[in-house]
Every structure is written in C-alpha cells, then in structure tokens.
KOLGU-753691 format. One line per field, with one value per atom (N, C-alpha, C): residue number from 1; residue in one letter; x, y, z. Coordinates in steps of 0.1 Angstrom, whole numbers, padded with zeros to 4 digits. Example, Ala and Ser with C-alpha at 12.3 -4.5 7.8 and 13.67 -1.06 7.14 Angstrom:
BEGIN
n (1|1|1|2|2|2)
res (A|A|A|S|S|S)
X (0132|0123|0132|0128|0137|0129)
Y (-0057|-0045|-0033|-0022|-0011|0000)
Z (0078|0078|0078|0071|0071|0079)
REM end
This chain:
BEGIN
n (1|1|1|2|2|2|3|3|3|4|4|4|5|5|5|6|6|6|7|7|7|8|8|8|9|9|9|10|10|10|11|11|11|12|12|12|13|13|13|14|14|14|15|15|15|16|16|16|17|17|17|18|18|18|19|19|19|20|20|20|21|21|21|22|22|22|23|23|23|24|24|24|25|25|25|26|26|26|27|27|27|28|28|28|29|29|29|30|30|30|31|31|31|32|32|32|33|33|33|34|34|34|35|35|35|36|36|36|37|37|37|38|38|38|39|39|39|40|40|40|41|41|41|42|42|42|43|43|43|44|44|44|45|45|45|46|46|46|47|47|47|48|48|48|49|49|49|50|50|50|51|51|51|52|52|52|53|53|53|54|54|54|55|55|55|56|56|56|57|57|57|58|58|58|59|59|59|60|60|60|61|61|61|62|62|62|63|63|63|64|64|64|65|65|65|66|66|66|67|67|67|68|68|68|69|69|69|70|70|70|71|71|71|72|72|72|73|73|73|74|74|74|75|75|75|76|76|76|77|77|77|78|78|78|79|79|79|80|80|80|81|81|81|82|82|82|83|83|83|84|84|84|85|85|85|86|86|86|87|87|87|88|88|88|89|89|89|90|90|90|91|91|91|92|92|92|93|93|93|94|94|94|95|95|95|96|96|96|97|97|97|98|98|98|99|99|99|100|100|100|101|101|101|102|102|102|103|103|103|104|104|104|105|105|105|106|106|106|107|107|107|108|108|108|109|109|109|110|110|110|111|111|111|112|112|112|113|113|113|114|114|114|115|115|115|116|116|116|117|117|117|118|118|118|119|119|119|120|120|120|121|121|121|122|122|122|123|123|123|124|124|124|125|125|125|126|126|126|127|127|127|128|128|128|129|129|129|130|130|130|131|131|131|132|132|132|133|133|133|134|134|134|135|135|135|136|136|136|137|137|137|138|138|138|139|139|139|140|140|140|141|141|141|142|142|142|143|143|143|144|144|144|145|145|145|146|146|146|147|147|147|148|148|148|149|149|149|150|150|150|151|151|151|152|152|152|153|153|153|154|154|154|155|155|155|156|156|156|157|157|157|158|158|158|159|159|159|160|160|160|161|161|161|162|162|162|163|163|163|164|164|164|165|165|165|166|166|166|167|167|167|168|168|168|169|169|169|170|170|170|171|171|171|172|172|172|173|173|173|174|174|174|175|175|175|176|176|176|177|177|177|178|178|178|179|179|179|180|180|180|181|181|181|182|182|182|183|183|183|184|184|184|185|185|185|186|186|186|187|187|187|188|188|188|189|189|189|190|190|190|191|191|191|192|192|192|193|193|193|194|194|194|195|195|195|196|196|196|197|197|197|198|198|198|199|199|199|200|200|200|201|201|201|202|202|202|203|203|203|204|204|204|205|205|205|206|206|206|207|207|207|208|208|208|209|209|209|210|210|210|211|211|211|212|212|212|213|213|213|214|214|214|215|215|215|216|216|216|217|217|217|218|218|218)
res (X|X|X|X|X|X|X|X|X|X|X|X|X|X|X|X|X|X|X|X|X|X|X|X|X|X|X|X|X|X|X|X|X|X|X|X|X|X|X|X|X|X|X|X|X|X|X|X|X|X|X|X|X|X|X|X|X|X|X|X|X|X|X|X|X|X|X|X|X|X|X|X|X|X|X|X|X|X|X|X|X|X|X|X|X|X|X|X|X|X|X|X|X|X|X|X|X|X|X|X|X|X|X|X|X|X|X|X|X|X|X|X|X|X|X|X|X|X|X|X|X|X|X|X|X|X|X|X|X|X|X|X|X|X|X|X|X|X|X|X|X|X|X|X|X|X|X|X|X|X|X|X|X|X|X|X|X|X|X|X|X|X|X|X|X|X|X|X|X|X|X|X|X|X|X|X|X|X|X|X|X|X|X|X|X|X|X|X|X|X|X|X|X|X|X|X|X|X|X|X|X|X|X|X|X|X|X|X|X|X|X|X|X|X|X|X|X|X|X|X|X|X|X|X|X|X|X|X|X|X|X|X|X|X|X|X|X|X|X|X|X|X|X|X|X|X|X|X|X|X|X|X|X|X|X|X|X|X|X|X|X|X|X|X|X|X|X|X|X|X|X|X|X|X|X|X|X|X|X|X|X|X|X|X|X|X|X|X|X|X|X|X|X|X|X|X|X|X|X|X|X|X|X|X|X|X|X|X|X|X|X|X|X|X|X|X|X|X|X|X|X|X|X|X|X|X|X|X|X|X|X|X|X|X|X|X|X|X|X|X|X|X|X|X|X|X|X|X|X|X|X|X|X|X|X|X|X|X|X|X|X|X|X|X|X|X|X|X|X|X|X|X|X|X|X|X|X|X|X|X|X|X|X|X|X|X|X|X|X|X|X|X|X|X|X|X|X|X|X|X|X|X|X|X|X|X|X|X|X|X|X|X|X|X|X|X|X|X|X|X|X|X|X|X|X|X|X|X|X|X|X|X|X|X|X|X|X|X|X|X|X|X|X|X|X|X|X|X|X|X|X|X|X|X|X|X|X|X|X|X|X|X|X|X|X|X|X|X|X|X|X|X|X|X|X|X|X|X|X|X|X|X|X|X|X|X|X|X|X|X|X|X|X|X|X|X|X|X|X|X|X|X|X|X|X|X|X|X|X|X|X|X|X|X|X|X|X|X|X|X|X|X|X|X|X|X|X|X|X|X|X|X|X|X|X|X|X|X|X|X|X|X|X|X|X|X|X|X|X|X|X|X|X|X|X|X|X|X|X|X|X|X|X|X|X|X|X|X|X|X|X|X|X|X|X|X|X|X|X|X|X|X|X|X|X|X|X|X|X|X|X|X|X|X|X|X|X|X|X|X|X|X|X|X|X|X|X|X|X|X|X|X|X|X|X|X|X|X|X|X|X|X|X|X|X|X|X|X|X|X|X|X|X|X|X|X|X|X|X|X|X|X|X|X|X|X|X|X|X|X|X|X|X|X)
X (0010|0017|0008|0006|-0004|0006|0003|0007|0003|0013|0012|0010|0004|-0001|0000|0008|0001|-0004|-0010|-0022|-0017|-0014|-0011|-0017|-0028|-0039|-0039|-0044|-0045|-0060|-0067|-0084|-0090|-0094|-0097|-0102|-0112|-0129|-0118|-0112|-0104|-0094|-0090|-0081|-0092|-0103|-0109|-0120|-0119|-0123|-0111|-0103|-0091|-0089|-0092|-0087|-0099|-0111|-0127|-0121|-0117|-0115|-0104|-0095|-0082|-0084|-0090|-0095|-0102|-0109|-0120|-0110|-0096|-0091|-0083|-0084|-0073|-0064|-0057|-0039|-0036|-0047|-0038|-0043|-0032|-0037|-0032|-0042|-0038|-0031|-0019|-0010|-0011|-0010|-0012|-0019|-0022|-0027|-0022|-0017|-0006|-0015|-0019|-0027|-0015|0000|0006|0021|0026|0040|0052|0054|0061|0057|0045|0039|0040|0038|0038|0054|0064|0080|0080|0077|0078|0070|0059|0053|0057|0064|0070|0081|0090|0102|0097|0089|0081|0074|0064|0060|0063|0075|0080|0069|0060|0048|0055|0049|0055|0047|0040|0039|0031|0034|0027|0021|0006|-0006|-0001|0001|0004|-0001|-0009|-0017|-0003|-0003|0006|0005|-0003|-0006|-0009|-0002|-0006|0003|0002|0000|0021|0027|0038|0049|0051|0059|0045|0049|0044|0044|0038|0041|0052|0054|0067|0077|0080|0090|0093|0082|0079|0085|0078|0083|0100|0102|0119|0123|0120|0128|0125|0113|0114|0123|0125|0130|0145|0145|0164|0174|0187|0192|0202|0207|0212|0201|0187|0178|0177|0172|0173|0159|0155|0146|0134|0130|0126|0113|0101|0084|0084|0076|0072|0063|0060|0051|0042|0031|0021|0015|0018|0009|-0007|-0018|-0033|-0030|-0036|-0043|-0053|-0061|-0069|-0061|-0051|-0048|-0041|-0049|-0042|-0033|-0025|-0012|0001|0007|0014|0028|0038|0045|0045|0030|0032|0031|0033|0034|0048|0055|0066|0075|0075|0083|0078|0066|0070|0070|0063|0074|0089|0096|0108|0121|0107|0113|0112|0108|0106|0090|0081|0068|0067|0060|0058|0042|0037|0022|0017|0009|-0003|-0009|-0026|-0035|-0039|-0055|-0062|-0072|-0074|-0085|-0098|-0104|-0112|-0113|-0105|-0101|-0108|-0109|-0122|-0116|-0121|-0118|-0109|-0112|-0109|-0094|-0089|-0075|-0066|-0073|-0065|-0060|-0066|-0068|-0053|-0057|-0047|-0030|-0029|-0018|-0013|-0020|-0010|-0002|-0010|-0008|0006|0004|0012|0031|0026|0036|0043|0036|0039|0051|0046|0054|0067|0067|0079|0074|0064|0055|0053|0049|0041|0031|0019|0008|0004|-0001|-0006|-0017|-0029|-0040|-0042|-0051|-0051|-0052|-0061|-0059|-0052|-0040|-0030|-0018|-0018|-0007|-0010|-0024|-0028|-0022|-0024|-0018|-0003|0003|0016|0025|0018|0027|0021|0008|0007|0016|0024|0034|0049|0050|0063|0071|0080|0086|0082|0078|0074|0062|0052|0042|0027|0027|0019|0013|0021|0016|0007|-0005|-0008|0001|-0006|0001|-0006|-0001|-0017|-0012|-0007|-0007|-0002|-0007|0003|0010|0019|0027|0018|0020|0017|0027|0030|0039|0041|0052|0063|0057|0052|0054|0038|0032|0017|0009|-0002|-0017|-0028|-0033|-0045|-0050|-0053|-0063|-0052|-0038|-0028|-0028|-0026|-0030|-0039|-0051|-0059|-0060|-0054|-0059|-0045|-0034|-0021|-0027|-0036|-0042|-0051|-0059|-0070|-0063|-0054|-0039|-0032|-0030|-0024|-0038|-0051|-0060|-0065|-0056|-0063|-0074|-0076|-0087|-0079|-0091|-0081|-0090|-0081|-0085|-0103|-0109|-0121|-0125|-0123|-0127|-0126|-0113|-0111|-0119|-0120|-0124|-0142|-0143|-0158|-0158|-0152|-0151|-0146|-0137|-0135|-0146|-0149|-0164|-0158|-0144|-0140|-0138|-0132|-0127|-0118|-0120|-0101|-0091|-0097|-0086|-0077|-0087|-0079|-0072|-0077|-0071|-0058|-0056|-0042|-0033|-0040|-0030|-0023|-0033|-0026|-0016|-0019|-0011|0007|0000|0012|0023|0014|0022|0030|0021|0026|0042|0041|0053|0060|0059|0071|0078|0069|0076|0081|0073|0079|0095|0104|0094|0090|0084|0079|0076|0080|0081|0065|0055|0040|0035|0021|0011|0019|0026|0032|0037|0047|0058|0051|0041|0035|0028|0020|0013|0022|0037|0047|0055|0053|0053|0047|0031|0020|0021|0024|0021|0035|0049|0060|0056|0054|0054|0039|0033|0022|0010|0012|-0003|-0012|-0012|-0020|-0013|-0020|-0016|-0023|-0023|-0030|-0031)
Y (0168|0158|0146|0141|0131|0117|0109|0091|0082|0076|0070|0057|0046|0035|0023|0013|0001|-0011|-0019|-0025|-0040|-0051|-0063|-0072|-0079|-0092|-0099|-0111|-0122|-0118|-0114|-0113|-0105|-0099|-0089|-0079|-0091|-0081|-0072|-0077|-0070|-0057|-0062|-0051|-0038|-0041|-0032|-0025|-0032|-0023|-0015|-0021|-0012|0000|-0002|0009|0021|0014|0021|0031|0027|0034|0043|0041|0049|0060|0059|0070|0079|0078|0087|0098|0096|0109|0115|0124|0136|0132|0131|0127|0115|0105|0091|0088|0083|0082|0063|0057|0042|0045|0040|0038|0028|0014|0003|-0009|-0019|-0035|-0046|-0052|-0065|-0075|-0087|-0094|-0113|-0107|-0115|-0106|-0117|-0110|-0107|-0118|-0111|-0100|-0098|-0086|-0073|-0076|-0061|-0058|-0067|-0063|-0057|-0061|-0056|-0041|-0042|-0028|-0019|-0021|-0012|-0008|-0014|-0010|-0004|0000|0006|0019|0016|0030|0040|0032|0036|0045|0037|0045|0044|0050|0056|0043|0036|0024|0014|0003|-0008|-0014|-0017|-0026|-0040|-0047|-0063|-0074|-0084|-0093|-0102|-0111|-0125|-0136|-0146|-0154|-0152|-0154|-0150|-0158|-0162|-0173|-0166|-0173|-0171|-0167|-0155|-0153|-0147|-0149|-0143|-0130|-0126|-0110|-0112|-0120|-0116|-0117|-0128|-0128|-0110|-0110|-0097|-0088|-0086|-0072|-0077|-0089|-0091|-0084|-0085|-0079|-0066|-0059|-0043|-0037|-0037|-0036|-0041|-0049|-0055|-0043|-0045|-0034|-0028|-0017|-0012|-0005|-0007|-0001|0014|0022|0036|0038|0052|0050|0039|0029|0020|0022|0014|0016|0015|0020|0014|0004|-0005|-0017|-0017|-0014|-0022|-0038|-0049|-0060|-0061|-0058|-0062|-0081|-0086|-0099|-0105|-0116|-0122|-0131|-0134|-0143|-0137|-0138|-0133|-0140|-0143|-0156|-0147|-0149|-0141|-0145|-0153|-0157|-0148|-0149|-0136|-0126|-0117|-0104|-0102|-0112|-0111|-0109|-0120|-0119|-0110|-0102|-0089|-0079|-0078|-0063|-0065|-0076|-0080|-0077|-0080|-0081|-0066|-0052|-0042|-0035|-0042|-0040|-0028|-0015|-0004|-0007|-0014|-0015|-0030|-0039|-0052|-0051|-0051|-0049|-0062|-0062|-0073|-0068|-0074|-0076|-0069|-0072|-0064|-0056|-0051|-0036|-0025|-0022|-0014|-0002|0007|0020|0025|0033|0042|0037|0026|0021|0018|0014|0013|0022|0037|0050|0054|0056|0060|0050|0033|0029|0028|0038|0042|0059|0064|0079|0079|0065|0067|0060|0052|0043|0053|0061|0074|0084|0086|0097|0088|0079|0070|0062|0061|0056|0040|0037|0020|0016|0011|0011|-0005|-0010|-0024|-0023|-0031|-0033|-0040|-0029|-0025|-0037|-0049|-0065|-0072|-0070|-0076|-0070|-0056|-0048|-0053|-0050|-0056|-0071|-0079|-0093|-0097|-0087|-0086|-0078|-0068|-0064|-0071|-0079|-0085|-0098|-0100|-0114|-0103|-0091|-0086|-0086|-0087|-0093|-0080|-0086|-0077|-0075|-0075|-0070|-0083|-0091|-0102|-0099|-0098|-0097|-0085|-0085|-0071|-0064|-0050|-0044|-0035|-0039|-0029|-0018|-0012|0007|0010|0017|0023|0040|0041|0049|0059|0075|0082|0090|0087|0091|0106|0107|0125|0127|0142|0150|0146|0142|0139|0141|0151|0151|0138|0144|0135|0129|0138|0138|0124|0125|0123|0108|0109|0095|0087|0089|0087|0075|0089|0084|0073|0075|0063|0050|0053|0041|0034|0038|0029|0031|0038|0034|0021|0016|0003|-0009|-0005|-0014|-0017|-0010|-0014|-0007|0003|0013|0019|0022|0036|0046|0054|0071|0074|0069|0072|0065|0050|0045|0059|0059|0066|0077|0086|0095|0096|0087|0083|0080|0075|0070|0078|0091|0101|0113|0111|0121|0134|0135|0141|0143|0146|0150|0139|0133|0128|0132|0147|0159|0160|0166|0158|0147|0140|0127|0128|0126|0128|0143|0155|0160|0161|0147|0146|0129|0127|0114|0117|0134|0136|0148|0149|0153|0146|0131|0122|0116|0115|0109|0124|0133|0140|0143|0138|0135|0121|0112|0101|0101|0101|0101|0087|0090|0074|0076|0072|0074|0070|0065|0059|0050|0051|0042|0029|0022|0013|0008|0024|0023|0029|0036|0043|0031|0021|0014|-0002|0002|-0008|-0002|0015|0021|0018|0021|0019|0006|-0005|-0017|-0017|-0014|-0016|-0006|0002|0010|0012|0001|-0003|0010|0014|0024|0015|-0001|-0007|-0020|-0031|-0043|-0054|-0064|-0080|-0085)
Z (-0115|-0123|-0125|-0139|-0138|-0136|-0128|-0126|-0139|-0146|-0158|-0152|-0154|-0149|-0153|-0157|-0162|-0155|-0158|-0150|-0159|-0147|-0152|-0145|-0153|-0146|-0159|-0159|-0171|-0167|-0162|-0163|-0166|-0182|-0193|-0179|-0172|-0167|-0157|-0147|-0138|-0141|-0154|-0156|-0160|-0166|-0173|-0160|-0154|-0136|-0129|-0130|-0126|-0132|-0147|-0158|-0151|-0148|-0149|-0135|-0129|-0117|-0117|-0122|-0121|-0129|-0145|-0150|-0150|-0134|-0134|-0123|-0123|-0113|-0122|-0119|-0127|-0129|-0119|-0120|-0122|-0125|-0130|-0145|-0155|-0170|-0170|-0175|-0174|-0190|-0189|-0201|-0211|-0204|-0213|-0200|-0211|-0201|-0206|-0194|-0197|-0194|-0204|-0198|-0191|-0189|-0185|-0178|-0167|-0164|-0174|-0187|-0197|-0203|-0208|-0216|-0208|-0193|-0183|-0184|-0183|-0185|-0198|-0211|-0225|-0226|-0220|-0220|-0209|-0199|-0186|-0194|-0205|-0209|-0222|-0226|-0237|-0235|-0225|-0220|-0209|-0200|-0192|-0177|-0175|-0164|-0148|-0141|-0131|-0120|-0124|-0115|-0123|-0121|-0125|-0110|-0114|-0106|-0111|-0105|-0110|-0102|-0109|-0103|-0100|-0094|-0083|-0099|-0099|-0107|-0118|-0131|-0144|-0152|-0165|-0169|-0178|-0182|-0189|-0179|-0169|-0162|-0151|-0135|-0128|-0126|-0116|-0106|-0102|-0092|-0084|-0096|-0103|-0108|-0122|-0121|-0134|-0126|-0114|-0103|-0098|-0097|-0098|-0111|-0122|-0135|-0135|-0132|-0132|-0121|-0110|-0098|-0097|-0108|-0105|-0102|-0097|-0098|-0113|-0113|-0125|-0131|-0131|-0142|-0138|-0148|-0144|-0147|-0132|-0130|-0135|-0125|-0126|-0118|-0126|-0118|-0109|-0101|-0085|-0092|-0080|-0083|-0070|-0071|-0058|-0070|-0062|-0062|-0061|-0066|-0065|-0064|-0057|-0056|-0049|-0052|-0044|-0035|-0037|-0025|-0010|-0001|0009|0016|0013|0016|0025|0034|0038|0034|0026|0022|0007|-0002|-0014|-0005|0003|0012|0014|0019|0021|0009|-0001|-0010|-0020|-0022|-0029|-0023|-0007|-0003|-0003|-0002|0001|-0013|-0023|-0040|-0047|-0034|-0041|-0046|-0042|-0042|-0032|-0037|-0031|-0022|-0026|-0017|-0021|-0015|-0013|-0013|-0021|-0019|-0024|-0016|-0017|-0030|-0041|-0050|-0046|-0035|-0025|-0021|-0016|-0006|-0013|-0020|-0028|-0036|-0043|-0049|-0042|-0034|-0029|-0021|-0018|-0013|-0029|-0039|-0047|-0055|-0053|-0058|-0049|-0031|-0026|-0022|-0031|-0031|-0042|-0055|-0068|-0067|-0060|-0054|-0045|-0034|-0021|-0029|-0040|-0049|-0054|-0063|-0068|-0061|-0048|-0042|-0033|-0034|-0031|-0011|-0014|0000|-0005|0008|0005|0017|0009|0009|0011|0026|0021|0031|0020|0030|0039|0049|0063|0071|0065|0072|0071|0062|0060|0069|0068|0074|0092|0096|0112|0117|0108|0111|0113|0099|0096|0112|0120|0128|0144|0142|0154|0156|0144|0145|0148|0145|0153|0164|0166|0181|0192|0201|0213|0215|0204|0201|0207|0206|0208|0221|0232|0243|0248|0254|0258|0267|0271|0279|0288|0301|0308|0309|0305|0309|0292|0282|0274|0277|0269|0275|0266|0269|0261|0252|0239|0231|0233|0233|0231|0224|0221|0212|0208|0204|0202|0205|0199|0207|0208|0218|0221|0205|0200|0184|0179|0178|0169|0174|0186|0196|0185|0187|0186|0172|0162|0147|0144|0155|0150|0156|0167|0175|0158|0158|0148|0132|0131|0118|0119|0137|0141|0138|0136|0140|0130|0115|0103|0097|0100|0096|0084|0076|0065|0068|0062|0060|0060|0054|0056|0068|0071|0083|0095|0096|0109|0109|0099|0096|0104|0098|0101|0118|0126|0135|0147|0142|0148|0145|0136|0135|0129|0120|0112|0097|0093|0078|0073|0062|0053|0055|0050|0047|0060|0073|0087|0091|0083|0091|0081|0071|0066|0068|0073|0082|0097|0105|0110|0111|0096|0100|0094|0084|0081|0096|0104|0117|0124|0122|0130|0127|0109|0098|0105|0107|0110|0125|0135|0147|0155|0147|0147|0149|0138|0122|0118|0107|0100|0086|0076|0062|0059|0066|0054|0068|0067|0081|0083|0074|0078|0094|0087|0100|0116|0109|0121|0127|0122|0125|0136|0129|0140|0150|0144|0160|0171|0167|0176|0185|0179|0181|0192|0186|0197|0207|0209|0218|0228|0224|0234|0234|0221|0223|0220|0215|0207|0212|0218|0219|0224|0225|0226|0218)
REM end
C-alpha cells in the first residue's frame, strides 16, 4: 500500500528536500505542498493523504494549531501528523504529541528517521527523535535517580535486553544495529518481540519501560 503524503513548511528549499527523499521509496507518493498551516488544512481536506509532515512556525496559521484542525474530533478518518522542526523546545513536544501528533522530529535527524516516522505514522505508531524522546523520559517520575542492580526483565533475551537498553539511550535502528554488530532487519525483529511481551505499542513506550524498570538509569 503506497503512504499519500503532504508536506507543510513555509521554506520552498525544505519542502523540496523532504519531497527528494520521500520519493525515492516505493511506498510513499508526496501528494501535495503546503507552504503554510492554512493551505496544509485546505489541501489535507482536498487530497485527503494518509499523513501530513508539518513544520511548528509558518506564517498565516501555525502547526500546532493546523494539526489542532486536522485531528479535532468528529472528522472521519483524519491524517496522522508527525511535526518536522528545528526547534527543539520541549513545551512544542508536548503540546503536539498532546494535540494528536503521531511522531517529533528534529529538522536534522536525517533521511533515514524521517523515512521510518511517516511509515511508523502510517501504521498507527509514533515516532519521536531519539534525543528528544531520551530527555523526555529522563524527566519521568522514578526515573532520574540511578540504580545499582537492574532487574532482568521476564520473558526477554539477553539479545532483546540489550537492543531495549540502547532504544532507552536514544539510538535508532541503524545505530544499534551497528553497535550490536547486526542487521536492521534484526533489530526491528526483535524490537517487534519486545512490543509483544511487554507489551508496548512503538520504542516510545519500550523506551519508558526501560527507564521505569531500571534496565537503564542515572
């Protein structure tokens, strides 16, 4: 099934890097480009794509407020939204995962994360980059303090250990991959072992697993 796309930045060059990159995978077709938050609502209700990319700051109506009007309730089937921005502000984190934002990403974070948080938006997951998500669960309650022994989680192999530990540390998929001395393709089967003994819907939750339950802490 191909992922219909629209892509909302007031910055021609940005959008047209976004476009460069999404097109080059099979399954995602960039639909339309909104170079503002009203024009992304006018064109989300026009072409109806299966997620909109939306920059924070844009000139006429914002992101957030844009991703408040796609996301309100009553609408049928309505876009997922990951947010793209440069500002790493933890107050925009909150108020658009809070507003319905399926994933965060930082402007930076590179190809290959913004490839797998339209994919993860897609299948009803949510996706925020990995230094944002690490900061976000070291302010969790319980979590701040170290802990000298961790426990070793039920049900989990060593391997599985392993890849939720550096999932909690903000690594992605290829990181770890590289760092365990394996495959992608591995490492997302066993993060999808992990989502089913947990359970945990997306690295998120696995990653505030990790953190509450002291596989990962200080």
């Amino acid at each position: 099934m191909t992922i219909r796309v629209l892509i909302a930045d007031d910055q021609a060059m940005v959008r047209t890097g976004f476009e460069m990159i999404l097109a080059a995978e099979d399954d995602i077709e960039v639909v339309a480009q909104a170079s503002d938050g009203l024009e992304a609502v006018e064109l989300a209700e026009r072409h109806r794509p299966d997620v909109v990319l939306m920059d924070i700051r844009m000139p006429r109506l914002d992101g957030l407020e844009a991703l408040r009007r796609l996301t309100r309730p009553g609408l049928v089937e309505p876009p997922k939204v990951v947010v793209a921005t440069t500002f790493d502000d933890d107050e925009y984190v909150h108020r658009a995962l809070h507003g319905g934002a399926c994933g965060f990403l930082l402007k930076d974070s590179g190809p290959a994360l913004l490839v797998e948080a339209i994919r993860a938006a897609a299948s009803g997951e949510a996706l925020v980059s990995p230094s944002i998500t690490l900061r976000l669960l070291r302010g969790l309650p319980g979590t701040a303090a170290p802990v000298s022994r961790a426990p070793q989680p039920s049900g989990l192999s060593a391997r599985e250990t392993d890849v939720v530990r550096l999932v909690a540390t903000g690594l992605t998929n290829a990181e770890i991959a590289a760092e365990l001395s394996i495959s992608v393709g591995t490492v997302k089967t066993h993060l999808g072992n992990v989502q089913t003994k947990l359970p945990a819907r997306n690295r998120v939750e696995i990653a505030a697993w990790a953190w509450r339950s002291g596989i990962v802490g200080g």
